[in-house]
MARPAMAR-65731 format. One line per field, with one value per residue (C-alpha): x, y, z; residue in one letter. Coordinates in nm, 4 decimals, m for minus. Example, Ala and Ser with C-alpha at 12.3 -4.5 7.8 and 13.67 -1.06 7.14 Angstrom:
MARPAMAR-65731
c1 <- c(1.2300:1.3670)
c2 <- c(m0.4500:m0.1060)
c3 <- c(0.7800:0.7140)
residu <- c(A:S)
END
This chain:
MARPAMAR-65731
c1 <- c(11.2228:11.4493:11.7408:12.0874:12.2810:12.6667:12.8993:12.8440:13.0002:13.1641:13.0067:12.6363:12.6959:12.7914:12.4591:12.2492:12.4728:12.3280:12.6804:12.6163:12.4956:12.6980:12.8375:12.9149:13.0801:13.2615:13.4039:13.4894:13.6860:13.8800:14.0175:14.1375:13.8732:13.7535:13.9038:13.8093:13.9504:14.1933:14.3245:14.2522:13.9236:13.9495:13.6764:13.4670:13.6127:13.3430:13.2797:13.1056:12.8314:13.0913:13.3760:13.4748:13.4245:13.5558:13.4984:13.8142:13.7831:14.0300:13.9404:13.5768:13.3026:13.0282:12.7575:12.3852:12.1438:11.7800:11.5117:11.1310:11.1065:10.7488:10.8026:10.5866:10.4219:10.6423:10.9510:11.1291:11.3106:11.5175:11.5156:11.4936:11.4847:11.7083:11.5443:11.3376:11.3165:11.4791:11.4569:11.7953:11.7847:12.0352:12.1596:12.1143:12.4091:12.6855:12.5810:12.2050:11.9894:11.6339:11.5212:11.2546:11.0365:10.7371:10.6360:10.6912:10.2698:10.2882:10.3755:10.4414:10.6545:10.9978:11.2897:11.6283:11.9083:12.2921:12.2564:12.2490:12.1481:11.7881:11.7083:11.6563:11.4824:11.2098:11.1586:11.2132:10.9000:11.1029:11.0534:10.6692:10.7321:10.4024:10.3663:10.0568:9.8687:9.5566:9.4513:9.1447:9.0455:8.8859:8.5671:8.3287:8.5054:8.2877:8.1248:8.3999:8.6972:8.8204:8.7278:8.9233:9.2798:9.3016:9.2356:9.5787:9.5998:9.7197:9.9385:10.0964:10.2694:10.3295:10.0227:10.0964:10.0585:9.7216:9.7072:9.4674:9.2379:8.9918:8.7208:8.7010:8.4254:8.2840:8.6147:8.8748:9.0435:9.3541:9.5516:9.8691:10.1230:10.3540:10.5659:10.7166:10.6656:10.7277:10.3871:10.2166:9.8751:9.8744:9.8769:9.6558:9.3874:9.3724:9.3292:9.0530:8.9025:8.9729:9.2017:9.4388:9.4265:9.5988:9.8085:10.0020:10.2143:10.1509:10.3489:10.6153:10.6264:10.6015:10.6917:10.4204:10.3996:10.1992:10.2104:10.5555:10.5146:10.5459:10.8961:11.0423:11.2523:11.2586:11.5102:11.4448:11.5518:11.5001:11.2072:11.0687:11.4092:11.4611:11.0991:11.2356:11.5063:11.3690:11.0383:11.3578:11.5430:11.8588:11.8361)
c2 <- c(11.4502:11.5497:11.8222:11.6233:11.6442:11.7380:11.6551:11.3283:10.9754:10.9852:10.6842:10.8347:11.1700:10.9692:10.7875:11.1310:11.2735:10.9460:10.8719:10.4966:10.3095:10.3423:9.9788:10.0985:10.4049:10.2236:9.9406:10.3424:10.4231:10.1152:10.1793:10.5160:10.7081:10.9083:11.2533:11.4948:11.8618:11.7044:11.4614:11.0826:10.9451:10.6619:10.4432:10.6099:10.9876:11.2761:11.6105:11.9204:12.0567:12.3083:12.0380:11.9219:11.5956:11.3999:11.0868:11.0030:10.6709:10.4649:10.2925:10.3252:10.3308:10.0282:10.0684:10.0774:9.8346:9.8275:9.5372:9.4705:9.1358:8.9551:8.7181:8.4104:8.1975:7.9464:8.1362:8.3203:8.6320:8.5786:8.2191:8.1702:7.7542:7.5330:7.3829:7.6836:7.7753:8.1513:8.4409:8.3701:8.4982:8.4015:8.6032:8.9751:9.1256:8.9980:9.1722:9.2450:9.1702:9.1787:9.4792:9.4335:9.1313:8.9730:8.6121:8.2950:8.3010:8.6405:8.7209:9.0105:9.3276:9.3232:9.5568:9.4147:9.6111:9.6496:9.9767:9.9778:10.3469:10.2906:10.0221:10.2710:10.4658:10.1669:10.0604:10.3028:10.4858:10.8093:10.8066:10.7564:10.5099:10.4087:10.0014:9.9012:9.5557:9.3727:9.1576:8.8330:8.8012:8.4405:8.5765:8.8679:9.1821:9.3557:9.6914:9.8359:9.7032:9.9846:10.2594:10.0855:9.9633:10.3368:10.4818:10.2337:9.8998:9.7964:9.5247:9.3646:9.6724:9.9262:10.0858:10.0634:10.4183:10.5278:10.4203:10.4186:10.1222:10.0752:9.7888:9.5955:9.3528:9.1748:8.9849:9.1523:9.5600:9.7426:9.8847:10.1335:10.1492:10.3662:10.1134:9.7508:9.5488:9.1774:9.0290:9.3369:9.3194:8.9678:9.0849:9.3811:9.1467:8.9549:9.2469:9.3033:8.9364:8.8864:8.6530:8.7212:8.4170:8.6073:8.9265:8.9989:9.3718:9.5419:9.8815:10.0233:10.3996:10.4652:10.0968:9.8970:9.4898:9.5382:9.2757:9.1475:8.7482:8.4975:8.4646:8.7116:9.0467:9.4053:9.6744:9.9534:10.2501:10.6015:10.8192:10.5509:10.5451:10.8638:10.9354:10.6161:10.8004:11.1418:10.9799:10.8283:11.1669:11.0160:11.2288)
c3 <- c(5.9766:6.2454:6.1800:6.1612:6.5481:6.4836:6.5429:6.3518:6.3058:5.9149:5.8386:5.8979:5.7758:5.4409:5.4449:5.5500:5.2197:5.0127:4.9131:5.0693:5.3694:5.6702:5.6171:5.2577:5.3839:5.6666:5.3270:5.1815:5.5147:5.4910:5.1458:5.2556:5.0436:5.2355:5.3327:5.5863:5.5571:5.3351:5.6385:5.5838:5.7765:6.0422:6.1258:6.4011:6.2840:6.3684:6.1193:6.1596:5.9352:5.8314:5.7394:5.3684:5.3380:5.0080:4.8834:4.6458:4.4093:4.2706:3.9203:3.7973:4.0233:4.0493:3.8311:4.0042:3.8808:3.9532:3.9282:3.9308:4.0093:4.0857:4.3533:4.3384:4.6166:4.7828:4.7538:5.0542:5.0012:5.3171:5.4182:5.7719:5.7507:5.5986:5.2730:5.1594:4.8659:4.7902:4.5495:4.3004:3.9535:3.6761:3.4475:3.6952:3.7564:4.0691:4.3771:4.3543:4.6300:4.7309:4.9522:5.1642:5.1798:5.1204:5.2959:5.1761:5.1156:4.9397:4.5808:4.4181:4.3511:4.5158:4.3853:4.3470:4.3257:4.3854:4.5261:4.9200:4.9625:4.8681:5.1460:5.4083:5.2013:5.1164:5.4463:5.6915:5.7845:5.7711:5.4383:5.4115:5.0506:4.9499:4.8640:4.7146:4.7804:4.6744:4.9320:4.9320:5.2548:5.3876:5.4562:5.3840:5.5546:5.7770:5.7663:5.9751:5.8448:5.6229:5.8784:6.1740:5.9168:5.8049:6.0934:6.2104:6.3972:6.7561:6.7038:7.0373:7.1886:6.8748:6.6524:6.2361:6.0508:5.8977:5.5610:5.2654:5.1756:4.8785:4.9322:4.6308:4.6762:4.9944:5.0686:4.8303:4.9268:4.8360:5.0957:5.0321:5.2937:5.4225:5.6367:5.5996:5.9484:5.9396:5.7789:5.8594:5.6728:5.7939:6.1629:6.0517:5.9358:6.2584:6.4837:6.2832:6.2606:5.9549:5.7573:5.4501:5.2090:4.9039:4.9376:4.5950:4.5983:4.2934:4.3420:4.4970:4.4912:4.1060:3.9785:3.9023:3.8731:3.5680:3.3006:3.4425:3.4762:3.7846:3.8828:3.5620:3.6605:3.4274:3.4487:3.6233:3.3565:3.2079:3.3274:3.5321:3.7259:3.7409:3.9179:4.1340:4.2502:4.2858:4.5091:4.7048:4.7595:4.5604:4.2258)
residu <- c(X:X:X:X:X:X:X:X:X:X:X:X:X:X:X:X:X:X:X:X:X:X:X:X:X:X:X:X:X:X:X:X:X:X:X:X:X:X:X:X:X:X:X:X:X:X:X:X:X:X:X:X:X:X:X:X:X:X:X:X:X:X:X:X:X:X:X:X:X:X:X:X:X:X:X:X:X:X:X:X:X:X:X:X:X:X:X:X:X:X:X:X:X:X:X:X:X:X:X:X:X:X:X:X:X:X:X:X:X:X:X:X:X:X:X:X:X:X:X:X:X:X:X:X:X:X:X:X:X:X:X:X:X:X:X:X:X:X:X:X:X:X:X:X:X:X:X:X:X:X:X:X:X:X:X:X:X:X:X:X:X:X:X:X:X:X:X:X:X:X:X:X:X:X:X:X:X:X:X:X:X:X:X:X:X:X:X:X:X:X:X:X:X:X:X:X:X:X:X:X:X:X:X:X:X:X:X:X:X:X:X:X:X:X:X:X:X:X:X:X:X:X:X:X:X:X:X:X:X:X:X:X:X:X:X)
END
């Protein structure tokens, strides 16, 4: 990963720190909580590697929640049409939101969370997160399918990242992922000449779908959030 460039915008040294997104830190800014040197930080203020910077709260900080949540078929995680039908859970906690996606088609493991830091962190490639998925393809895949989709795919102008696949049986291969482009093993399969009919996620980094049941949601606690966190560089 590249060396951080200073001097920097507050707002993305805070996020580089982990201490929030940049919107988050930017919300931070705005309630005049953030302190540079000891002077007050505006929106758009700059610091040096070398400056103090000091995030001061008022009243008890937001408690983090985390999610596994197994998405089921039909249901959008960000609608893009009127009328579809959306991830909502009752009874999680106010703020929590899905990060990432999976297509209306797909099902499977999504994390949902309250805590903005760790979207970055899931799907930028920076990061290298692994995502795990067992995909049915239409027909029998051929004999070079799993050389050419780890070796990475040319889709339209960009190429995806190598990645690791595990053929299953003629029509049927797991594939782990180290990037999250829109419908990407979709588009991945058609380069190749095949077709996806069934792609469920059944990991992200070291939380597993498991035995978790179509559209139910665990919490994300203890050792297994603590590895969570640490795979994340948060902890």
């Amino acid at each position: 990963m590249e060396q951080p460039a200073f001097p920097m915008r507050i707002n993305k040294y805070l996020a580089l720190k982990k201490h929030s997104t940049r919107r988050g830190a930017d919300e931070l800014i705005r309630k005049k909580q953030v302190f540079i040197n000891g002077k007050l930080a505006v929106l758009g203020s700059k610091v040096w590697a070398a400056d103090k910077v000091e995030i001061k709260f008022s009243g008890k900080p937001t408690p983090l929640f985390y999610f596994a949540y197994n998405k089921p078929r039909g249901v959008a995680t960000h609608p893009e049409n009127d009328g579809e039908k959306e991830t909502k859970n009752t009874g999680l906690p106010r703020g929590v939101f899905p990060v990432g996606g999976l297509d209306k088609d797909s099902h499977g493991l999504i994390i949902l969370t309250n805590d903005g830091r760790i979207t970055d962190r899931l799907l930028s490639s920076d990061y290298a997160t692994e995502k795990e998925y067992i995909v049915t393809a239409r027909g029998k895949l051929r004999s070079s399918f799993k050389e050419k989709m780890e070796a990475g795919v040319q889709i339209e102008r960009e190429r995806t990242k190598p990645c690791k696949v595990k053929v299953i049986s003629e029509n049927t291969f797991r594939v782990i992922l180290t990037e999250e482009k829109k419908n990407q093993i979709r588009r991945m399969c058609v380069a190749l000449f095949q077709e996806a009919k069934d792609i469920e996620r059944v990991r992200i980094a070291n939380i597993l779908i498991g035995n978790l049941k179509e559209s139910a949601y665990r919490k994300i606690e203890g050792e297994e959030l603590k590895t969570f966190l640490e795979t994340l560089q948060l902890a």
